[in-house]
C-alpha positions as semicolon CSV with decimal commas, in nm:
position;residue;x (nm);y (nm);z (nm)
1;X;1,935;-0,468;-2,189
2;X;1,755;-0,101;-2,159
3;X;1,752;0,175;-2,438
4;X;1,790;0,487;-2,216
5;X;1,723;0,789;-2,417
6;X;1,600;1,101;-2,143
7;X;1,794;1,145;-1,816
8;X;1,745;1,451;-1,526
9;X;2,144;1,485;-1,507
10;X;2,206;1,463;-1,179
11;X;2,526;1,386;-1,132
12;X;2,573;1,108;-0,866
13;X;2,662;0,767;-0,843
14;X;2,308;0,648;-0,790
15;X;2,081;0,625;-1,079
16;X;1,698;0,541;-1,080
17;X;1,592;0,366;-1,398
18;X;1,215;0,392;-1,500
19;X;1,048;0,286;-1,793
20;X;0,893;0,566;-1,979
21;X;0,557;0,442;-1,961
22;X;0,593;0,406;-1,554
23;X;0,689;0,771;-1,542
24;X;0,404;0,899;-1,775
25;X;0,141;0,730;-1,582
26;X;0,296;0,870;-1,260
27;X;0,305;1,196;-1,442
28;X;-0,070;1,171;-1,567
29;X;-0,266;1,052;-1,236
30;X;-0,052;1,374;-1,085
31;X;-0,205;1,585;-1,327
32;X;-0,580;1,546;-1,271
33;X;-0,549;1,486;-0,932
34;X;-0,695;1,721;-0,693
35;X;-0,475;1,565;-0,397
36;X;-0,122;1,444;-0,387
37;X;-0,085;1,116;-0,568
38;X;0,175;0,842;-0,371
39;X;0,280;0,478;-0,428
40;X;0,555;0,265;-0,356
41;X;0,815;0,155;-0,638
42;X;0,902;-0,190;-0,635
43;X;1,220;-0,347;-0,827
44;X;1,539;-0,479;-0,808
45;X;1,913;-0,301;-0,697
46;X;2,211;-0,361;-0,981
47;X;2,495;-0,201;-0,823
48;X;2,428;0,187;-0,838
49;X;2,167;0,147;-1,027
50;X;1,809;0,088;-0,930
51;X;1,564;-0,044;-1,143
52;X;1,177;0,000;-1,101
53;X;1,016;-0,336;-1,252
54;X;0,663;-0,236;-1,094
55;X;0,486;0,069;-1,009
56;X;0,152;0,054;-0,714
57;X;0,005;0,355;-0,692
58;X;-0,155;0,361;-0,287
59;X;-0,447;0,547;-0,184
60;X;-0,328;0,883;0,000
61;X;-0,491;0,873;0,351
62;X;-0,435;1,262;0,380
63;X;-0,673;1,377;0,070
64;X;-0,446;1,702;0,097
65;X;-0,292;1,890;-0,195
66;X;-0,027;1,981;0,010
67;X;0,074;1,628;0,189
68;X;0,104;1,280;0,185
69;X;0,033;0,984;0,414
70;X;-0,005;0,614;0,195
71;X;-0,318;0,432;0,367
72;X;-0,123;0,157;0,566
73;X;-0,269;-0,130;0,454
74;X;-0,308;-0,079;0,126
75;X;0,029;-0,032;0,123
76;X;0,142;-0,370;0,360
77;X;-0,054;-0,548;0,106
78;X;0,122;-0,346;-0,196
79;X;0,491;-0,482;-0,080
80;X;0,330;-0,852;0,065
81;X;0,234;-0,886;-0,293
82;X;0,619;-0,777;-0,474
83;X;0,798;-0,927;-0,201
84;X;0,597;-1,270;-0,336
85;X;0,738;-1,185;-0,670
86;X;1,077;-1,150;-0,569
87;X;1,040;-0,763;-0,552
88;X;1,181;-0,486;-0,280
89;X;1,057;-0,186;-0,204
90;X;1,342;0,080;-0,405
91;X;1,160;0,329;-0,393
92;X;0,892;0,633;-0,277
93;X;0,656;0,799;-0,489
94;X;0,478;1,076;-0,497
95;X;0,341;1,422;-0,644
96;X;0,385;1,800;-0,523
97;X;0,086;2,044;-0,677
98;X;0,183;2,383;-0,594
99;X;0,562;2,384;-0,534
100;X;0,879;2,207;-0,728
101;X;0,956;1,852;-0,754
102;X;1,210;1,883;-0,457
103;X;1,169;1,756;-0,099
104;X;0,965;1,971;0,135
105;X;1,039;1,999;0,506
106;X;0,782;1,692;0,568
107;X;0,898;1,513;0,279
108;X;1,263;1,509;0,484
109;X;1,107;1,375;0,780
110;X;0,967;1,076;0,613
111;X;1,269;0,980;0,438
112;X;1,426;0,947;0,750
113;X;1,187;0,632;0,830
114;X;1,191;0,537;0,464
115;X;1,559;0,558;0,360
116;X;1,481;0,477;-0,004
117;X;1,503;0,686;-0,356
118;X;1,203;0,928;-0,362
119;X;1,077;1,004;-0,671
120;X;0,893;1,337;-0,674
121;X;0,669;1,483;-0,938
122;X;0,460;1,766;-1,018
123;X;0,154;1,873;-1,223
124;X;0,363;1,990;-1,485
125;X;0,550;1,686;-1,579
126;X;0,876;1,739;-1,370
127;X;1,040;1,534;-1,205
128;X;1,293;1,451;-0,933
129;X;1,452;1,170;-0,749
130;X;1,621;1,219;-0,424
131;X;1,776;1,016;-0,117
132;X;1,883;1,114;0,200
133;X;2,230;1,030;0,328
134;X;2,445;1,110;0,634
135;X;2,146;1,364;0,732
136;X;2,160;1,580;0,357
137;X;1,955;1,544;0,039
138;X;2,118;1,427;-0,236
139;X;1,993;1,430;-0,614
140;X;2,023;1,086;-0,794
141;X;1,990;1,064;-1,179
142;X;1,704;0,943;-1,320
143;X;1,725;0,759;-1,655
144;X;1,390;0,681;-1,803
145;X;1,419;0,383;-2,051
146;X;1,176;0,194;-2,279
147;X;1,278;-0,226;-2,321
């Protein structure tokens, strides 16, 4: 069904699966942005693997470069509008400017409310995915994938 050809590694049970073209435009708004970039990553669970069928990009209500808050109703009408497609929310997005693509000490305290894969980037065109479980951070492999 998916041609995987790039994958982060990670070795875990969990895998995110992205198409390329999801990742690059993640990648590219992360760029030229002077603010963190964040969005919600809608798709579907197939046993350990989850797979992003739609990517909504949600305006950050922060304007930091250093932090993230997605503007609440933008992003209540983001998942209104998957969930009427059939979509779930699998996933967190967003982009770090001036440190790794690891979670920070705030990005641990929201994935304790949102206990989802978070997919982090950076202005370089890294790239991480991460979920929190049992109270530690654990890596999951990220295959990217063109159909």
């Amino acid at each position: 069904m998916f041609k995987a050809y790039k994958s982060n590694g990670a070795i875990l049970g969990m895998r995110l699966m992205i198409r390329q073209a999801d990742l690059n435009s993640i990648i590219k708004v992360a760029e030229k942005s002077a603010v963190e970039v964040c969005g919600l990553l809608f798709g579907r669970r197939e046993g350990d693997s989850i797979v992003v069928e739609e990517v909504r990009f949600v305006p950050n209500r922060l304007n930091s470069p250093a932090a993230f808050e997605m503007e609440p109703l933008e992003m209540v009408k983001a998942i209104d509008e998957a969930e009427g497609r059939g979509l779930e929310v699998v996933g967190i997005f967003h982009s770090h400017l001036k440190c790794p693509p690891r979670p920070s000490a705030r990005d641990l305290r929201g994935m304790k409310l949102w206990p989802v894969v978070w997919l982090i980037v950076d202005d370089k065109g890294s790239y991480g995915a991460y979920i929190l479980r049992d109270g530690e951070v654990e890596e999951v492999e990220v295959t990217v994938f063109e159909e």
